[in-house]
C-alpha positions in Angstrom: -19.3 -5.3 15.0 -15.5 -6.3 13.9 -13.7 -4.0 11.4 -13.9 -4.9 7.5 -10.5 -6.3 7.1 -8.4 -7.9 3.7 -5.8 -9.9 4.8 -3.6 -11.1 1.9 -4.2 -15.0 0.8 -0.7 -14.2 -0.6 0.9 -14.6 2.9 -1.5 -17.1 4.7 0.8 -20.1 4.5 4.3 -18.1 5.9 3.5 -18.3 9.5 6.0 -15.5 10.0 4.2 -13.1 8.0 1.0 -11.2 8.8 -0.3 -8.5 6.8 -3.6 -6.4 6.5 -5.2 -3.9 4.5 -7.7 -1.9 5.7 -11.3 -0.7 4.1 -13.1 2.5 4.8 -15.6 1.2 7.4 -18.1 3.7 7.0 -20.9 2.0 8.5 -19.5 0.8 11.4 -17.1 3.7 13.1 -17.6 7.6 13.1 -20.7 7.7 10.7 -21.4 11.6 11.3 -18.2 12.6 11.1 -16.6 15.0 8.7 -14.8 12.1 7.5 -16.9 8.9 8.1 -15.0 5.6 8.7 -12.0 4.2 10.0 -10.0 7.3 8.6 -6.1 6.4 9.3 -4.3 9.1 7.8 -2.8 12.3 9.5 -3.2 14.4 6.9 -6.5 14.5 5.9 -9.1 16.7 8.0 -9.6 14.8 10.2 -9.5 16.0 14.0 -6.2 13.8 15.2 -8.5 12.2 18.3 -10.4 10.5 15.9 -7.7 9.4 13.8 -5.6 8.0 17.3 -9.2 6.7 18.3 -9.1 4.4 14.8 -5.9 3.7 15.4 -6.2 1.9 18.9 -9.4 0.8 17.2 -7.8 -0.9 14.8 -4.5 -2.1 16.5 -6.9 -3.1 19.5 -8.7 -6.0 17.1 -5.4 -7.4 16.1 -3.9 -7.9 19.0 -1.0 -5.3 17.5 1.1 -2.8 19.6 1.1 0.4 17.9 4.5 1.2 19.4 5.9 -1.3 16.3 5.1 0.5 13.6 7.4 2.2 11.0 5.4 4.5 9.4 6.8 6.0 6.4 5.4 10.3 5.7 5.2 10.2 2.4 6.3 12.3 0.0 5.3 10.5 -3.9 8.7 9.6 -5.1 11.4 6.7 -4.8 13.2 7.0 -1.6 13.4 3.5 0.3 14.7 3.3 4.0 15.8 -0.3 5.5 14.3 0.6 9.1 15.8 -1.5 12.4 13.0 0.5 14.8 10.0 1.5 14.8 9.0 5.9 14.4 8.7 7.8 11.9 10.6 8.5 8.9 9.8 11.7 6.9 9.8 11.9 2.6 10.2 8.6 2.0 7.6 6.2 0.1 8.9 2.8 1.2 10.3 0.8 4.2 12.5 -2.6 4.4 13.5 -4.3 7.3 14.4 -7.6 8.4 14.0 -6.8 12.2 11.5 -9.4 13.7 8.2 -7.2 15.8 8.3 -4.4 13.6 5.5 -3.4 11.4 6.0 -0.9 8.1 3.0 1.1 7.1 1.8 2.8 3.9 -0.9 5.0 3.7 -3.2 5.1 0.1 -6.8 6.6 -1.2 -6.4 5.4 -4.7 -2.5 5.2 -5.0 -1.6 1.1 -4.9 0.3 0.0 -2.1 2.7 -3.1 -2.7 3.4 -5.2 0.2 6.4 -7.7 -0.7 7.7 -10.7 2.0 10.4 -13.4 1.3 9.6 -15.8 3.9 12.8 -17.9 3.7 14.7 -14.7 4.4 12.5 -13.2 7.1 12.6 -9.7 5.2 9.4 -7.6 4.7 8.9 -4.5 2.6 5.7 -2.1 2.0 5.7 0.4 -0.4 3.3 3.7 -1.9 3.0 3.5 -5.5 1.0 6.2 -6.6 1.9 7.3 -10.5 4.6 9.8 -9.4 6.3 6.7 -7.1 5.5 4.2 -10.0 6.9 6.3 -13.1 10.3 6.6 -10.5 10.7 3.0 -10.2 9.9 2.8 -6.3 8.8 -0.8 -6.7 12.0 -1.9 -8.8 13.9 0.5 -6.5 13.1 -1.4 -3.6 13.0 -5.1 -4.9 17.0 -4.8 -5.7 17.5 -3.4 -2.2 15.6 -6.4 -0.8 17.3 -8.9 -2.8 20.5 -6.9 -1.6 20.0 -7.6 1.9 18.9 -11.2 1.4 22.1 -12.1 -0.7 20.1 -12.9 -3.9 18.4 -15.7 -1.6 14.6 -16.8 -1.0 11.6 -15.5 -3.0 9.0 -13.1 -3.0 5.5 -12.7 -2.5 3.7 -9.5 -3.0 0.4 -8.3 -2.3 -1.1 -5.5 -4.7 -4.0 -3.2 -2.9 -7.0 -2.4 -4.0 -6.5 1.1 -5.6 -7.3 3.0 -8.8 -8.5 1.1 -11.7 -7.7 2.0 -16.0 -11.3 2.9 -16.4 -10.9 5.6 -13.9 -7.9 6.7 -14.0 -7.6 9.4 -16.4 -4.5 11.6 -16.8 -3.3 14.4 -19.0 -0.6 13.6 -21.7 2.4 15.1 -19.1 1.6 11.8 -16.9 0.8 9.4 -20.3 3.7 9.8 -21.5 5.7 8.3 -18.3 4.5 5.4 -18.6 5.1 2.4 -21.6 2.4 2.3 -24.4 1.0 -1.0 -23.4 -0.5 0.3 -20.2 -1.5 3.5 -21.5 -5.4 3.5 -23.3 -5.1 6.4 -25.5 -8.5 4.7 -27.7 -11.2 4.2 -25.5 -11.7 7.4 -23.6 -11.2 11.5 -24.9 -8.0 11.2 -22.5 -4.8 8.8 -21.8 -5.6 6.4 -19.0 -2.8 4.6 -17.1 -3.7 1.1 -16.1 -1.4 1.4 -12.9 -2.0 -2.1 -11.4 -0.4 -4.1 -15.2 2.4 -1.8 -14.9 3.2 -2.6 -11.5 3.2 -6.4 -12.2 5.5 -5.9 -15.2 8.1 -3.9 -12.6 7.8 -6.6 -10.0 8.1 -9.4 -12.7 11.3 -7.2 -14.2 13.0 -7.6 -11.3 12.5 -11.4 -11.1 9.1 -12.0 -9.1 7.0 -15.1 -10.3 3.6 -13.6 -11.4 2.1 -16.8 -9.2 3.8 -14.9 -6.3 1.7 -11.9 -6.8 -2.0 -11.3 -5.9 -3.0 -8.2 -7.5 -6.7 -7.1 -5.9 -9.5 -6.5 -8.1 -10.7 -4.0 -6.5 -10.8 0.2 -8.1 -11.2 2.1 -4.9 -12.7 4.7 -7.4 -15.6 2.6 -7.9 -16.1 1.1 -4.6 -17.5 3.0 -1.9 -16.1 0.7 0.6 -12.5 2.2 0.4 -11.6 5.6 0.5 -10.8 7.6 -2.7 -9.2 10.6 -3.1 -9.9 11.0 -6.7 -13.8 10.9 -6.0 -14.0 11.9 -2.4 -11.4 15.1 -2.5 -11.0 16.8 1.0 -13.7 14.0 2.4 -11.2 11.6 1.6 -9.8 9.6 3.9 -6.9 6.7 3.8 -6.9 3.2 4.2 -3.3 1.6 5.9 -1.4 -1.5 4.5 0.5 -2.8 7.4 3.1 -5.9 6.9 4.8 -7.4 10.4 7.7 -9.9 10.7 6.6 -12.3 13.7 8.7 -14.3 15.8 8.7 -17.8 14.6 
């Protein structure tokens, strides 16, 4: 049975461009395992067999080399690395490059991840926005490093993962009061709760990104027992990968 995939509408007419995110597959791969699914992060529980097994898995049904990623170990601030090769780059939270083969990778279990391309340029970026990353300004932070590299030129399109939702996503007042007013819901619930997707779309439109360029996923990985969620899942958890490649045209 092939793997449950999204790949982003967002990007389906830039032929350069291919991007997926992954769901938890629980009912396909590793159903008796301590942590059930096509679990893709290191630094869960996971026995790392299992998580190099899913890995070929998934590299295997899309005809990817795994040897091209750029895997970012993150760390939940605002550091942003332009990368020219593929590895690994430790405490950082997001990853540019320009380099044609090379794929960047963000791992999430409720944090969003933000997946930005501008096609004319040939430039991708992928970046972890969990609250801590989002209150630092990681997406505006690595938007004006993009349009750094591309001389102001081109346009962007984002892709916004399915991660926690407002109605879940309740926070004490330390993490409220990071955030503007207007995404914060201090009415309907005892506690604050951040509506972390609206407040990434303002930061993306802030720095000059056409809301028609951005598909934001419905999706609260909270809610939905088809993604992994740390929030309801705790050390079970495991994490779904957003992967973004530059192809040769």
């Amino acid at each position: 049975m092939p793997l449950k995939l999204i790949k982003p509408e967002i990007f389906s007419d830039s032929k350069n461009i291919k991007a997926v995110f992954t769901t938890a597959n629980k009912k396909i791969l590793n159903a008796n395992s301590l942590i059930p699914g096509l679990n893709l992060g290191n630094n869960t529980g996971a026995e790392p067999h299992m998580i190099d097994q899913n890995i070929d898995r998934l590299f295997g049904e899309l005809g990817w080399n795994r040897s091209d990623v750029a895997s970012a170990i993150q760390v939940h601030h605002n550091s942003v690395v332009i990368v020219d090769e593929p590895g690994i780059y430790p405490n950082c939270d997001g990853l540019i490059t320009n380099k044609k083969g090379i794929i960047l990778s963000i791992q999430v279990a409720d944090c969003a991840a933000v997946l930005v391309a501008n096609p004319a340029k040939q430039s991708i970026g992928a970046f972890h926005a969990g609250w801590k990353g989002a209150a630092k300004g990681i997406v505006t932070k690595g938007l004006k490093l993009m349009k750094k590299i591309d001389n102001n030129e081109g346009y962007y399109k984002v892709f916004l993962s399915p991660c926690i939702s407002l109605q879940n996503f309740e926070v004490g007042e330390e993490v409220a009061e990071k955030f503007p007013e207007n995404v914060v819901d201090r009415q309907s619930f005892s506690k604050p709760h951040v509506d972390l997707k609206s407040f990434l779309v303002t930061e993306l439109e802030k720095v000059g990104v056409e809301k028609t360029n951005i598909q934001v996923s419905g999706v609260c990985t909270f809610e939905n027992s088809e993604f992994y969620s740390f929030r309801r899942e705790r050390e079970k958890a495991g994490r779904m990968l957003a992967l973004i490649k530059l192809n040769q045209l």
